[in-house]
Backbone as CSV, one residue per row, in Angstrom:
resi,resn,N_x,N_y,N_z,CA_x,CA_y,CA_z,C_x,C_y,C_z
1,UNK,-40.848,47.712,14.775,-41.424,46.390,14.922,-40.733,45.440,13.950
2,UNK,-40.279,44.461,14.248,-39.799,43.346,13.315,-40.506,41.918,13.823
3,UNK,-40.217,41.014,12.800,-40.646,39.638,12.908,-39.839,38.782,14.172
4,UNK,-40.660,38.288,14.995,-39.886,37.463,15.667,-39.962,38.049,17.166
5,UNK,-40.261,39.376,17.300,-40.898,40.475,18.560,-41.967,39.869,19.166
6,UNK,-41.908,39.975,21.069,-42.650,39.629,21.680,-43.258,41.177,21.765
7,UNK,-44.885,41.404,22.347,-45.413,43.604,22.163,-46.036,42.739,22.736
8,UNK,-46.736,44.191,23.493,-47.828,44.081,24.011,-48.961,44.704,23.027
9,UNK,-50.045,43.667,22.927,-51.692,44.409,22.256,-52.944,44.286,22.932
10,UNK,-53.202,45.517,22.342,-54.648,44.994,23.176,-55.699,45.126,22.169
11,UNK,-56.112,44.217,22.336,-57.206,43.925,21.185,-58.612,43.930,21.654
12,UNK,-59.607,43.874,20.782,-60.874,43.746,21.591,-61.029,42.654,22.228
13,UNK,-62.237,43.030,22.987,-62.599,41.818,23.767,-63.261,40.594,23.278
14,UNK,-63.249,39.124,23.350,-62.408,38.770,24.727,-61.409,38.796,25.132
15,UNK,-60.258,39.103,23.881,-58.673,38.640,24.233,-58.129,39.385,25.049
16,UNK,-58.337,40.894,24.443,-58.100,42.365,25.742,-56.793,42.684,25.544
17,UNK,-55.724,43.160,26.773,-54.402,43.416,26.448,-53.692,42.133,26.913
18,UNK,-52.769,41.859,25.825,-52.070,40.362,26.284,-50.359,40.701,25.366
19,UNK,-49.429,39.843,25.786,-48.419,40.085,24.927,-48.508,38.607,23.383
20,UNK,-47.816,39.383,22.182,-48.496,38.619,21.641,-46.860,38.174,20.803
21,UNK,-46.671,37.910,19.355,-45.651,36.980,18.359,-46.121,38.174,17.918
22,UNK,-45.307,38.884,17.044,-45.414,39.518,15.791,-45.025,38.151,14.649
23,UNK,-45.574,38.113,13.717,-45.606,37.242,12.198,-45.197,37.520,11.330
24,UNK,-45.702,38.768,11.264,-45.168,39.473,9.856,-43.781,39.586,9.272
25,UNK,-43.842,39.865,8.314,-42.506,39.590,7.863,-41.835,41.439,8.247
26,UNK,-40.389,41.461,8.519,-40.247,42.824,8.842,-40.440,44.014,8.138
27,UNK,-40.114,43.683,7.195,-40.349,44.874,6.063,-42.177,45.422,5.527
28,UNK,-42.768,44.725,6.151,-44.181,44.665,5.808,-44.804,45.735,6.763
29,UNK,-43.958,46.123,8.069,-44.276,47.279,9.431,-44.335,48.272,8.712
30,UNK,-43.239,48.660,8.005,-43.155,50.080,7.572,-44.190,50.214,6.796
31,UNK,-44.882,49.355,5.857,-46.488,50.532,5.290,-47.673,49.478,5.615
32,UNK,-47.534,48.428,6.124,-49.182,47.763,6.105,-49.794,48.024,7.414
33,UNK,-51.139,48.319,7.458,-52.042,48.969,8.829,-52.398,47.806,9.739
34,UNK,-52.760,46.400,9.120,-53.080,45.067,9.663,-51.589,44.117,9.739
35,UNK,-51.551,43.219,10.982,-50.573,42.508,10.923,-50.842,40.971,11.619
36,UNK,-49.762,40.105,11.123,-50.136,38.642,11.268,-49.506,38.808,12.921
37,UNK,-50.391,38.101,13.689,-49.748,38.097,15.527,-50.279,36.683,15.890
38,UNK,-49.872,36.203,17.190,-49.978,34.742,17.577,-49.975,35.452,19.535
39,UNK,-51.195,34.960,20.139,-51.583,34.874,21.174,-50.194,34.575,22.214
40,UNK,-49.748,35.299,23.034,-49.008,34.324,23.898,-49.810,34.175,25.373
41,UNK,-49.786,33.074,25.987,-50.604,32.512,26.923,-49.856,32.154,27.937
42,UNK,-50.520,32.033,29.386,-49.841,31.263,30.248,-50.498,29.917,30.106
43,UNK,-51.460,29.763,29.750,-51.888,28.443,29.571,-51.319,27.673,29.020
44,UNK,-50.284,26.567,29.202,-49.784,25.480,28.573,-49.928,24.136,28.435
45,UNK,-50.209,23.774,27.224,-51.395,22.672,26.942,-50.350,21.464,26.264
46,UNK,-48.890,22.095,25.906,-48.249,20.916,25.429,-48.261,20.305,24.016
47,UNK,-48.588,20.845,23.016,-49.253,20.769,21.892,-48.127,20.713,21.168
48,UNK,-48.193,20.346,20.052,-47.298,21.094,18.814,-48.030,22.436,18.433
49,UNK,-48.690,22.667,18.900,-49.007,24.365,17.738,-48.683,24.822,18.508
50,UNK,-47.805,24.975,20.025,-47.349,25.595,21.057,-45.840,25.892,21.027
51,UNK,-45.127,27.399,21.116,-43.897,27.771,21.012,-43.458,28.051,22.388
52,UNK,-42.616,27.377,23.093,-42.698,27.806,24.676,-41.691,29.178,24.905
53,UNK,-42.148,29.920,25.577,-41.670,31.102,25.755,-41.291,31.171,27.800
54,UNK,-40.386,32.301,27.706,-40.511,32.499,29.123,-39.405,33.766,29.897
55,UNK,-38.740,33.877,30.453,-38.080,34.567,31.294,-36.606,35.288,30.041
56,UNK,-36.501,34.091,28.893,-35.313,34.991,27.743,-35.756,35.691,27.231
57,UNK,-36.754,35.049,26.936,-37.588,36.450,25.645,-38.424,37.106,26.693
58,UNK,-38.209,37.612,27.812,-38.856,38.966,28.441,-40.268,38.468,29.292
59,UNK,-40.390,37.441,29.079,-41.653,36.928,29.943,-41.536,37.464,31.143
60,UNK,-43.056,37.477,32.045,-42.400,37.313,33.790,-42.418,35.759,34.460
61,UNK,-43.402,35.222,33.359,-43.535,33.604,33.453,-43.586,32.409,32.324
62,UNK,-43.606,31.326,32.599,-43.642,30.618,31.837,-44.647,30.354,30.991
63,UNK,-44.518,30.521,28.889,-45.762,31.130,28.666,-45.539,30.234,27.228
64,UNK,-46.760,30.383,26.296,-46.452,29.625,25.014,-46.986,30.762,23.937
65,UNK,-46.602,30.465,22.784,-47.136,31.438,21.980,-48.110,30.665,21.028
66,UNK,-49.404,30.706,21.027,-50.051,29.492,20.788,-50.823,29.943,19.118
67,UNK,-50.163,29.399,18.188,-50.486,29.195,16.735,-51.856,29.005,16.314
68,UNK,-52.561,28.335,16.876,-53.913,28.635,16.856,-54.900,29.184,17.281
69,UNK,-54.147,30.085,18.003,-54.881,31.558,17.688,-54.021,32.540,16.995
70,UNK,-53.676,32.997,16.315,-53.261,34.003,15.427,-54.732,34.495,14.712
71,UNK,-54.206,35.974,14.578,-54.871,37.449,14.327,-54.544,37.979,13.482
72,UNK,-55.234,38.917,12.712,-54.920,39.972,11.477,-54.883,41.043,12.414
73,UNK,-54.069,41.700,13.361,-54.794,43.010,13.999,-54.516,44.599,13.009
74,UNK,-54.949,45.490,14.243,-54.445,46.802,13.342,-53.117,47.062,14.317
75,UNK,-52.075,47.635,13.368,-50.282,47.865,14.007,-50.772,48.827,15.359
76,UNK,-51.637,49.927,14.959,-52.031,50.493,16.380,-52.122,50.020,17.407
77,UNK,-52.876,48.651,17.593,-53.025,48.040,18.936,-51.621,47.473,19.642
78,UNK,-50.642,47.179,18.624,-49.125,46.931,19.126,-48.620,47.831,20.005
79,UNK,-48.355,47.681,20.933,-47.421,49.163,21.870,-45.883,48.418,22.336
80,UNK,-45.656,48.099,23.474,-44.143,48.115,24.416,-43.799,46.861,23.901
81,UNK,-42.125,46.825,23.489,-41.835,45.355,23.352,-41.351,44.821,24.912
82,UNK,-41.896,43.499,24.903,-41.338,42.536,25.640,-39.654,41.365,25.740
83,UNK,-40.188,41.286,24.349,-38.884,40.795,24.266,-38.194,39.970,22.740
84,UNK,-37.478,38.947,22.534,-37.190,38.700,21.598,-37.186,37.178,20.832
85,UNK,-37.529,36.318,20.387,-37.674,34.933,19.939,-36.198,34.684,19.215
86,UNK,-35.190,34.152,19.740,-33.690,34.291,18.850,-34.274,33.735,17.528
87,UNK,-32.839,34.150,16.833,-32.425,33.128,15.268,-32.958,31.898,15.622
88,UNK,-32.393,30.907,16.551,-32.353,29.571,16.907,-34.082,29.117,16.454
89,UNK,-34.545,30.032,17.374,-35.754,29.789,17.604,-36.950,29.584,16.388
90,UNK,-36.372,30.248,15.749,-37.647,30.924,14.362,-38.082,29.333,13.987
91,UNK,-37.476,28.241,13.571,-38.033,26.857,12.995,-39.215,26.596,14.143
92,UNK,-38.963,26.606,15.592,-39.956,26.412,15.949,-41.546,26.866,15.858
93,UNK,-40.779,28.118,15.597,-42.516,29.147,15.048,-43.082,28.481,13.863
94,UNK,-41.877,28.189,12.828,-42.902,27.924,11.732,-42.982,26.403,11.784
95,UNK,-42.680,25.416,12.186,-43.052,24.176,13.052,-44.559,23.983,13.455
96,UNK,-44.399,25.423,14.456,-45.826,24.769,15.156,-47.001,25.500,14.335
97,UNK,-46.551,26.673,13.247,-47.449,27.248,12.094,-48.407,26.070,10.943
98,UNK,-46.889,25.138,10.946,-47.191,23.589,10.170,-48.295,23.071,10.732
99,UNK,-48.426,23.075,12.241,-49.231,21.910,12.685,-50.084,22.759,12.822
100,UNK,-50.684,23.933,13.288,-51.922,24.921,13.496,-52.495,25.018,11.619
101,UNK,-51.548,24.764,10.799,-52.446,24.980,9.209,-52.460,23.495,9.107
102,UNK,-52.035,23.067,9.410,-51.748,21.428,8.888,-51.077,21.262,7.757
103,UNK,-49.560,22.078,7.961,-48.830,22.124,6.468,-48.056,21.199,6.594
104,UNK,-48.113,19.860,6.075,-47.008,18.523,5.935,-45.579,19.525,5.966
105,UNK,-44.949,20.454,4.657,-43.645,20.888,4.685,-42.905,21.934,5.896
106,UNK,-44.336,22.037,6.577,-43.637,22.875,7.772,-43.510,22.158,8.737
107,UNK,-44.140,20.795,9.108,-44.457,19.889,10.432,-43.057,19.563,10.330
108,UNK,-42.429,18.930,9.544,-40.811,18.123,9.317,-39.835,18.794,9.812
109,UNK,-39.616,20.735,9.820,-38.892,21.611,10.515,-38.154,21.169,11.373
């Protein structure tokens, strides 16, 4: 598992099994049991706390990875990767992290 990985989890309900953002930083897989994850949705609302995802990074559709919902889960519930968020991409994650905390130094990204 590394940072920047689209997985599938399934979490309890309501969320259930969905593919989600891994957060965490990479080196943090190998011993921590809980990990930072971000919802990905087909629902697209257009937002800034929204990372649009889709058919590169392994989608089957057009999808967002939506910052306000992020999770502490347990690494267990992580299973199959989907796919991958490039280099390019990473400012946008922590962009729309800015606007889901309301961090002024991350909104500017």
């Amino acid at each position: 598992m590394k940072q920047f990985q689209i997985r599938w989890a399934t979490m309890p309900r309501p969320v259930g099994r969905r593919p989600v953002l891994l957060l965490s930083r990479t080196p943090s897989y190998a011993y921590l049991a809980k990990v930072i994850v971000a919802e990905v949705t087909t629902r697209i609302r257009g937002i800034p706390q929204e990372v649009r995802l889709g058919r590169r990074e392994g989608l089957s559709s057009a999808s967002v990875a939506n910052m306000d919902n992020i999770h502490v889960i347990a690494k267990e519930w992580i299973s199959d990767l989907v796919g991958v968020l490039g280099p390019k991409r990473h400012r946008e994650v922590k962009r729309a992290l800015g606007f889901a905390l309301d961090w002024e130094e991350l909104k500017v990204l």
